[in-house]
N, CA, C and O of each residue as an XYZ file, in Angstrom:
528
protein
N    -132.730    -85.999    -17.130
C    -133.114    -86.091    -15.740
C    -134.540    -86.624    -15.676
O    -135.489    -85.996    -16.145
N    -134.649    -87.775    -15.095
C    -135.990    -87.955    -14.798
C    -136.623    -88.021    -13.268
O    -136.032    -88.495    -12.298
N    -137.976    -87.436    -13.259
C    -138.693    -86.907    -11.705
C    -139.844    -87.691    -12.234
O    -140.217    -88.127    -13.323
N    -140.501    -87.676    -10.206
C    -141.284    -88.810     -9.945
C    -141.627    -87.813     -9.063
O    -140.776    -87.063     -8.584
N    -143.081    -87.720     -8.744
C    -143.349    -86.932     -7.088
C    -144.715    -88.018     -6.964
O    -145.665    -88.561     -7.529
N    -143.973    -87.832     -5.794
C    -145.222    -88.928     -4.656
C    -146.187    -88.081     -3.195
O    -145.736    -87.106     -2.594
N    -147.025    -88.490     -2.998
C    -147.489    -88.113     -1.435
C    -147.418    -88.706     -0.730
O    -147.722    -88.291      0.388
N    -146.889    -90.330     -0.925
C    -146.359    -90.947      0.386
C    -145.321    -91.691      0.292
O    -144.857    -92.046     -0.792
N    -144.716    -92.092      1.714
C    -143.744    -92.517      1.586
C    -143.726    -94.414      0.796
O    -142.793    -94.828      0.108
N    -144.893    -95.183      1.127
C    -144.907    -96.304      0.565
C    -144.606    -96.086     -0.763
O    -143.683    -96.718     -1.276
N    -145.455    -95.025     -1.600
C    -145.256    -94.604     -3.270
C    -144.076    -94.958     -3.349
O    -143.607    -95.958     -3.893
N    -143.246    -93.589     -2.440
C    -141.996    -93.575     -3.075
C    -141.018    -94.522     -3.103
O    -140.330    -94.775     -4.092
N    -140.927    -95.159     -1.824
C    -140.302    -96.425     -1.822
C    -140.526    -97.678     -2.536
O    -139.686    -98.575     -2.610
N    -141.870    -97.712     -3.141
C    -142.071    -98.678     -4.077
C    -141.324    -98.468     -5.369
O    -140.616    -99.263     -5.987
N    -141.619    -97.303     -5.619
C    -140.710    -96.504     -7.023
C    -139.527    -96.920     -7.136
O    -139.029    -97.570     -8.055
N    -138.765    -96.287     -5.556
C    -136.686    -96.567     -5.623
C    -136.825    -97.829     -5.736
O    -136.173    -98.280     -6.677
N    -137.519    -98.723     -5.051
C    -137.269   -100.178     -5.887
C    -136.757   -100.816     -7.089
O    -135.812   -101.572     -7.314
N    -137.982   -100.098     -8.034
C    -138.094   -100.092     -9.636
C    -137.195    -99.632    -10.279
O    -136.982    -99.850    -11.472
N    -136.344    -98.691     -9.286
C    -135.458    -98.003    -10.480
C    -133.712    -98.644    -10.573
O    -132.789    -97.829    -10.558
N    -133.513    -99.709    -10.639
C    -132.146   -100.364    -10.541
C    -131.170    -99.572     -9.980
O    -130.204    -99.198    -10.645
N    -131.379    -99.172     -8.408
C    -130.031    -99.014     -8.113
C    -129.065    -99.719     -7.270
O    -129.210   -100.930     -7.109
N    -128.245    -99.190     -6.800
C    -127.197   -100.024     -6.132
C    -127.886   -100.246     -4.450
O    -128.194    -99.198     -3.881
N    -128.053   -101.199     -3.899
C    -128.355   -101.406     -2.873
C    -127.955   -100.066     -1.900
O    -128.891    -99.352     -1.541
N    -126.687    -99.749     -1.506
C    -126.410    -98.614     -1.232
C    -127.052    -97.238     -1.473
O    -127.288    -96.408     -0.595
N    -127.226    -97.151     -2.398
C    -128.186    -95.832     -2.542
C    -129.695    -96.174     -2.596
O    -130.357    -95.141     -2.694
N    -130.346    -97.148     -2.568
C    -131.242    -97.324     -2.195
C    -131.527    -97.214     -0.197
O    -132.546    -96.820      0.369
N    -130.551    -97.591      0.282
C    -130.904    -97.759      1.496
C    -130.724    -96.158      2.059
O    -131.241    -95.833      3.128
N    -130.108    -95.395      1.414
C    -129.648    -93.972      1.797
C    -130.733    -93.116      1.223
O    -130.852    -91.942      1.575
N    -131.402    -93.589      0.484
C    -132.486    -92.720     -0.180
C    -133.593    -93.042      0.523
O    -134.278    -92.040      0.729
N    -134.255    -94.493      1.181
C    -134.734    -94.779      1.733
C    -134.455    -94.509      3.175
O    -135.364    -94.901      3.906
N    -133.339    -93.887      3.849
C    -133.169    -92.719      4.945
C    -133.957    -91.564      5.102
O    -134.681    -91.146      6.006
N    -133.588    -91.107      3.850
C    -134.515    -89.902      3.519
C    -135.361    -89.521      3.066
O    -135.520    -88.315      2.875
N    -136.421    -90.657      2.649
C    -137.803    -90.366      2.429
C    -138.429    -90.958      3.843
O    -139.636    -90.905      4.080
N    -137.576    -91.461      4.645
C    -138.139    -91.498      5.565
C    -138.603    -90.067      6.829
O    -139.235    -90.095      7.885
N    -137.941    -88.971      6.085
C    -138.234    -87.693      7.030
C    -138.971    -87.054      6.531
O    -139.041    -85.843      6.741
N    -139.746    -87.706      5.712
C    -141.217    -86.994      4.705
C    -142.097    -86.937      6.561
O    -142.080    -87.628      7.579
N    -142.785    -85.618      6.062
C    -144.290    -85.791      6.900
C    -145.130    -85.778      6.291
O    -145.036    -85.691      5.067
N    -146.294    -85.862      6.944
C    -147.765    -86.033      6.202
C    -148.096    -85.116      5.817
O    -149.307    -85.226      5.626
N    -147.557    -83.599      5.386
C    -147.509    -82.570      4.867
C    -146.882    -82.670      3.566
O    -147.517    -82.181      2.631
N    -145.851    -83.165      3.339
C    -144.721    -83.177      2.010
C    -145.308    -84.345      1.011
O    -146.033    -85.339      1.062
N    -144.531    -83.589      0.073
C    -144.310    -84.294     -1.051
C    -143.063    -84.671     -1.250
O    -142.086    -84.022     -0.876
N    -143.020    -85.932     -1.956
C    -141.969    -86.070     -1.665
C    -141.197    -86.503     -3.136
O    -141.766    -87.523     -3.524
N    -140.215    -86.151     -4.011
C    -140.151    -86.264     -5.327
C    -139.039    -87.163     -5.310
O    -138.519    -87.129     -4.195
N    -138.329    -88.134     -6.262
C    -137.401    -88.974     -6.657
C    -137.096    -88.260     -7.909
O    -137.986    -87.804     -8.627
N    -135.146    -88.109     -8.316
C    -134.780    -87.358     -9.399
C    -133.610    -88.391     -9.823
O    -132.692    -88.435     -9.004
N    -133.468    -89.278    -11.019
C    -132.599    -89.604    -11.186
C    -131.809    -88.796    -12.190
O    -132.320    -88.411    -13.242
N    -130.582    -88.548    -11.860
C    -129.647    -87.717    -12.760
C    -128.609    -87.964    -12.598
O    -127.880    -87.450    -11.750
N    -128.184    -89.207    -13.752
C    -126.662    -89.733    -14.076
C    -126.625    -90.883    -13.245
O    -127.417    -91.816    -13.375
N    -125.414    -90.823    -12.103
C    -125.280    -91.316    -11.419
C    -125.919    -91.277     -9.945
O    -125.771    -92.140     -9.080
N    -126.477    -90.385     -9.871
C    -127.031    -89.346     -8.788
C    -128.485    -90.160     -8.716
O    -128.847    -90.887     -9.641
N    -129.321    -89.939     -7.438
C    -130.693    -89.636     -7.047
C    -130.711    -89.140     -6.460
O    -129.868    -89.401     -5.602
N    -131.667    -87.801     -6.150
C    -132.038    -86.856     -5.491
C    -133.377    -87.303     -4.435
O    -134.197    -87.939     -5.096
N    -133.648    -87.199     -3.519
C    -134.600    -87.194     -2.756
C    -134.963    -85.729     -2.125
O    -134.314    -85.148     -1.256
N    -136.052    -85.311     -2.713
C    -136.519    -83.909     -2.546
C    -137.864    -84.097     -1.458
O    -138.639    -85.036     -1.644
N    -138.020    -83.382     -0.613
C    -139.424    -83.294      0.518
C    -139.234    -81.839      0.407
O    -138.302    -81.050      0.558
N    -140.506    -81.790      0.080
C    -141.127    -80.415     -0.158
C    -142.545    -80.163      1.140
O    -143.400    -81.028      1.326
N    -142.520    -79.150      1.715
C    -143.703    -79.283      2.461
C    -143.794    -77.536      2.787
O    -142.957    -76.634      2.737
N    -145.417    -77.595      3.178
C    -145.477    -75.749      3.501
C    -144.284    -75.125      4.542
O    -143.596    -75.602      5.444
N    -144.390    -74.145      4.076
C    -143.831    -73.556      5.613
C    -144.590    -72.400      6.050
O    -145.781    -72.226      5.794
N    -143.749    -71.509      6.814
C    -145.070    -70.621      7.674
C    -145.212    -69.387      6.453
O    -146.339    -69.091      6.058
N    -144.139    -68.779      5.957
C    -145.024    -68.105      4.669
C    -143.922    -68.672      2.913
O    -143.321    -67.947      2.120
N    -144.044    -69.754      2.923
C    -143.501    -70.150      1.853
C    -143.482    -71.697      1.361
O    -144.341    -72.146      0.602
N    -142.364    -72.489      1.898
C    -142.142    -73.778      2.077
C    -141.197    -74.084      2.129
O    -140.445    -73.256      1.616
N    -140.533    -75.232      2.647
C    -139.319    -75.623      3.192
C    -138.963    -76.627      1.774
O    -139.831    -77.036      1.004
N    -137.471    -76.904      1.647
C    -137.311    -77.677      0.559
C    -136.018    -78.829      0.975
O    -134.889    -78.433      0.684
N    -136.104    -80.034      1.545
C    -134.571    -80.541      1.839
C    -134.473    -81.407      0.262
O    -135.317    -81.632     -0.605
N    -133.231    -81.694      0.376
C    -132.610    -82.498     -0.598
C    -131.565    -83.020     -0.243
O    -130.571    -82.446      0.201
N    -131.801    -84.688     -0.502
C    -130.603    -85.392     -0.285
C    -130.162    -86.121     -1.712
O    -130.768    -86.956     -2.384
N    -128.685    -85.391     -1.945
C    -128.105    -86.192     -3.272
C    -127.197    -87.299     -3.012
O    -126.200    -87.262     -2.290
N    -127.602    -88.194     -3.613
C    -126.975    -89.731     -3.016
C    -126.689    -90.015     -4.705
O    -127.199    -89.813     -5.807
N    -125.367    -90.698     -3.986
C    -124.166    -91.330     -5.312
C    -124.485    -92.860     -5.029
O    -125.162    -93.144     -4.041
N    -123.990    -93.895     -5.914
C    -124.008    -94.507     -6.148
C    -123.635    -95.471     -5.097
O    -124.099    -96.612     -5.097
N    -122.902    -95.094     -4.298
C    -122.300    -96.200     -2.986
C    -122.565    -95.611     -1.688
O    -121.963    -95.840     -0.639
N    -123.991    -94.458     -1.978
C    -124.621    -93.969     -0.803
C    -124.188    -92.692     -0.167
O    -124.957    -92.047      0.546
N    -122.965    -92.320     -0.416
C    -122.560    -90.759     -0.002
C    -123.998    -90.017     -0.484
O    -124.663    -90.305     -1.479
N    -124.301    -88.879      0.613
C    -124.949    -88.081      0.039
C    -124.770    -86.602      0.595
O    -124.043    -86.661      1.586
N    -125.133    -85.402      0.344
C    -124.868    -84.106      1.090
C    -126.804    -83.781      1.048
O    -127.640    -84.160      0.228
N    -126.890    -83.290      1.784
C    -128.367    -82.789      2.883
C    -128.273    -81.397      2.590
O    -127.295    -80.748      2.961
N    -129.134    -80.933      2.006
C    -129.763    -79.290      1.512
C    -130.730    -78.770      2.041
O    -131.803    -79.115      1.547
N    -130.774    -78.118      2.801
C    -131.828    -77.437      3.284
C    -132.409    -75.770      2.541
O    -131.519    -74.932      2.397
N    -133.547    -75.458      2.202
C    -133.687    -74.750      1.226
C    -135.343    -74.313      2.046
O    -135.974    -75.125      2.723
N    -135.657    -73.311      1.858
C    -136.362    -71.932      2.186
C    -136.630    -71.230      1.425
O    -135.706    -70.609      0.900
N    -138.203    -70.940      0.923
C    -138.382    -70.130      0.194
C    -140.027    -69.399      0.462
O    -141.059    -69.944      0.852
N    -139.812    -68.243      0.149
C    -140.964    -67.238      0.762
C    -142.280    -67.421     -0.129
O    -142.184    -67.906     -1.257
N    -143.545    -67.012      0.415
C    -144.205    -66.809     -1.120
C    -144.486    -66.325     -2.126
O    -145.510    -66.461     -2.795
N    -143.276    -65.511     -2.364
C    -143.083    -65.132     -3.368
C    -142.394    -65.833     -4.661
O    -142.472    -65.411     -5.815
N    -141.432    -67.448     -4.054
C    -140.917    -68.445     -4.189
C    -139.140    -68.033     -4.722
O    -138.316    -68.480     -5.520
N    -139.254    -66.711     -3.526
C    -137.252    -66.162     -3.575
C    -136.832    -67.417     -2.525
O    -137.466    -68.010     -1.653
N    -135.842    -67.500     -2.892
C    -134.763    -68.022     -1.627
C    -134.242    -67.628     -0.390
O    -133.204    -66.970     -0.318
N    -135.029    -68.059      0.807
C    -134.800    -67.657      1.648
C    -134.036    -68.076      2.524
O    -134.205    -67.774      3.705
N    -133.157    -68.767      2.157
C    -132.394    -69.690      3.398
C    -132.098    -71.134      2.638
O    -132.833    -71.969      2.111
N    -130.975    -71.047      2.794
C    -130.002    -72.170      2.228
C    -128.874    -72.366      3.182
O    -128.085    -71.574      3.699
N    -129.062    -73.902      3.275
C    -128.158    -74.653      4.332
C    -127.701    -76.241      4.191
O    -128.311    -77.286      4.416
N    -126.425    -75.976      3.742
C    -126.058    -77.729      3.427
C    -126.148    -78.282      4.624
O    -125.825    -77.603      5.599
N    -126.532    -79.412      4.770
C    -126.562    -79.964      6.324
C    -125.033    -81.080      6.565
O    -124.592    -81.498      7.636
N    -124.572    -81.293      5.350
C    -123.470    -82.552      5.625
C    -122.171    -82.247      4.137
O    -121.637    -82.934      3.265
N    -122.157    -80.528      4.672
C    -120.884    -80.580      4.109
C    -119.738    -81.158      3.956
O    -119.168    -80.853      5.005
N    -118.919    -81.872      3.275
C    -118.016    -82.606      3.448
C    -116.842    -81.728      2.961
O    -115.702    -82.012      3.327
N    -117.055    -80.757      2.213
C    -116.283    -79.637      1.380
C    -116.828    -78.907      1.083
O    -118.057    -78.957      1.035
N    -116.153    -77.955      0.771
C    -116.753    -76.943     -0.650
C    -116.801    -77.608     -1.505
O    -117.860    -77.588     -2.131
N    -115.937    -78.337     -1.879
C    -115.929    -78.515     -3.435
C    -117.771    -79.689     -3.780
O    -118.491    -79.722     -4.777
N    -117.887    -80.467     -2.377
C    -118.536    -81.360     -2.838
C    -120.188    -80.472     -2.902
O    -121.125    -80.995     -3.505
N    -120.318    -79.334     -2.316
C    -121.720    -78.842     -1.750
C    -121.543    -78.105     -3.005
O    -122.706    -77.963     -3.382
N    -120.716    -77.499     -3.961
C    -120.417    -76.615     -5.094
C    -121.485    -77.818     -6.333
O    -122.603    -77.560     -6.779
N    -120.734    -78.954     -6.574
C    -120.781    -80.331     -6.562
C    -122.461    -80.530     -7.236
O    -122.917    -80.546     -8.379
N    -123.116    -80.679     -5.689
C    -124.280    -81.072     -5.352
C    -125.258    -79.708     -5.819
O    -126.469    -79.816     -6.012
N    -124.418    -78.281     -5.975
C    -125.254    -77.234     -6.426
C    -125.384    -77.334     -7.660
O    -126.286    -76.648     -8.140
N    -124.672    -78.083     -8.488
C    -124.772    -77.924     -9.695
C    -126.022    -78.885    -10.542
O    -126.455    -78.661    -11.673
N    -126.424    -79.993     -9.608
C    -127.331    -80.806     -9.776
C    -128.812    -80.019     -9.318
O    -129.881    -80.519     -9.666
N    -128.782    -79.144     -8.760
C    -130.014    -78.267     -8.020
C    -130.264    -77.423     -9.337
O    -129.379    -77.436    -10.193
N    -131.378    -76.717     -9.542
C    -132.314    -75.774    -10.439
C    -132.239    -74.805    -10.020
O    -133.288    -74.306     -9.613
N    -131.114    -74.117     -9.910
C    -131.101    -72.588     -9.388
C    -130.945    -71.700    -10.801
O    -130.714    -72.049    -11.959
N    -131.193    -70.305    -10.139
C    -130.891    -69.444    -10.820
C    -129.409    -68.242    -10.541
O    -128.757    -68.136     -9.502
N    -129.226    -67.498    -11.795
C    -128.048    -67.889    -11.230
C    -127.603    -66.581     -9.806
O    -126.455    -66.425     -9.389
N    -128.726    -65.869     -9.340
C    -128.715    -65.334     -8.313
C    -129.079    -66.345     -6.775
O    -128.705    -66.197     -5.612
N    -129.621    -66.977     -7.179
C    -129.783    -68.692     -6.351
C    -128.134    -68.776     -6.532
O    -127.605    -68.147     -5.615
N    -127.518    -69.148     -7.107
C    -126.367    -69.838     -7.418
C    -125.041    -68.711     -6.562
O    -124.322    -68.940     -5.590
N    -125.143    -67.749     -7.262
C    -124.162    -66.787     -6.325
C    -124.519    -66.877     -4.805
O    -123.638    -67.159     -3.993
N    -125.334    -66.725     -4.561
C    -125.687    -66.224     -3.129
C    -125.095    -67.782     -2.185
O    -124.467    -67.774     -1.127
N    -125.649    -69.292     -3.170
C    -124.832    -70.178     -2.657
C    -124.088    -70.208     -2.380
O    -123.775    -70.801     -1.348
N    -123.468    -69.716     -2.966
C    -121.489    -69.934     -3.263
C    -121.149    -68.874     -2.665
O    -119.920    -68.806     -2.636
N    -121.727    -67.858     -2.083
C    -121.617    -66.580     -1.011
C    -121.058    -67.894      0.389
O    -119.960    -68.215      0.844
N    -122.796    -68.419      0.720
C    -122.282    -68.945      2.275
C    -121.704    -70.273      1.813
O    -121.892    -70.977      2.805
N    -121.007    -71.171      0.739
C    -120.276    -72.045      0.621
C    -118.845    -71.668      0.616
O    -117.946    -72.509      0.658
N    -118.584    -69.980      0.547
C    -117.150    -69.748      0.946
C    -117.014    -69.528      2.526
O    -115.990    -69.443      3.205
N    -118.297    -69.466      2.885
C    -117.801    -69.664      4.683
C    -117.898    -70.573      5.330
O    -117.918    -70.423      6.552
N    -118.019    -72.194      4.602
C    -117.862    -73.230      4.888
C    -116.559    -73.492      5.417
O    -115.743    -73.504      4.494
N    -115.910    -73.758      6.798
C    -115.238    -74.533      6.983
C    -114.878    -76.292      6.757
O    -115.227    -77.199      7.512
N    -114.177    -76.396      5.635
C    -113.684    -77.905      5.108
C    -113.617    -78.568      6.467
O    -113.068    -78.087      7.458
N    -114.380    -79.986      6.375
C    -114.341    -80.508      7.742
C    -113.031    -81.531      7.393
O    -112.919    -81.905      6.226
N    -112.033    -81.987      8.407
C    -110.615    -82.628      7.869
C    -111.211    -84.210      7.789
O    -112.224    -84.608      8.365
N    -110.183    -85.124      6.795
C    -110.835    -85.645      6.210
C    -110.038    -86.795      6.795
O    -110.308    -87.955      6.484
């Protein structure tokens, strides 16, 4: 897995340039470094087939964490992630479930632990499958 963290969005977009991907996931990754604020950081993760676009920024006692994992022809699922300062998990929310199976998927590419990981898969069984 290789990571990149930037503080702005020009950085980062200069970076996804550099890194040969498919037009498609460039333009989807370049979606989502576009919701960086001038607060975040904003990190690039290539893994496999995958890039991750991570914005990290404070929050009121912790920091907020989204993540968008984008495939190769631009699908991606939207993570929303919460954590206190103590740096527990406070709130986890896929934003563009497409399944369980795919947000299960996209958890497995995330750095959890594996009480991070259960508690996922707690509110990913009350995901309603959206029909396809």
């Amino acid at each position: 897995m290789n990571s990149t963290r930037f503080s702005t969005k020009t950085d980062a977009r200069n970076r996804l340039q550099q890194m040969g991907l498919p037009e498609a996931q460039i333009s989807a990754a370049n979606r989502a470094i576009g919701r960086a604020t001038v607060n975040s950081t904003i990190e690039l993760i290539k893994d496999g087939e995958f890039v991750i676009v991570r914005l990290e920024r404070p929050g009121i006692d912790g920091r907020q964490v989204m993540e968008s994992i984008i495939d190769a022809t631009g699908n991606k699922i939207n993570l929303q992630k919460a954590f206190n300062a103590s740096d527990r998990l406070v709130h986890f929310d896929p934003k563009t479930p497409v399944s369980q199976t795919n947000v299960r998927e996209a958890l497995i590419q995330m750095q959890l632990s594996e009480t991070q990981r259960a508690v996922a898969n707690r509110v990913i069984e009350q995901i309603t499958p959206i029909p396809q």
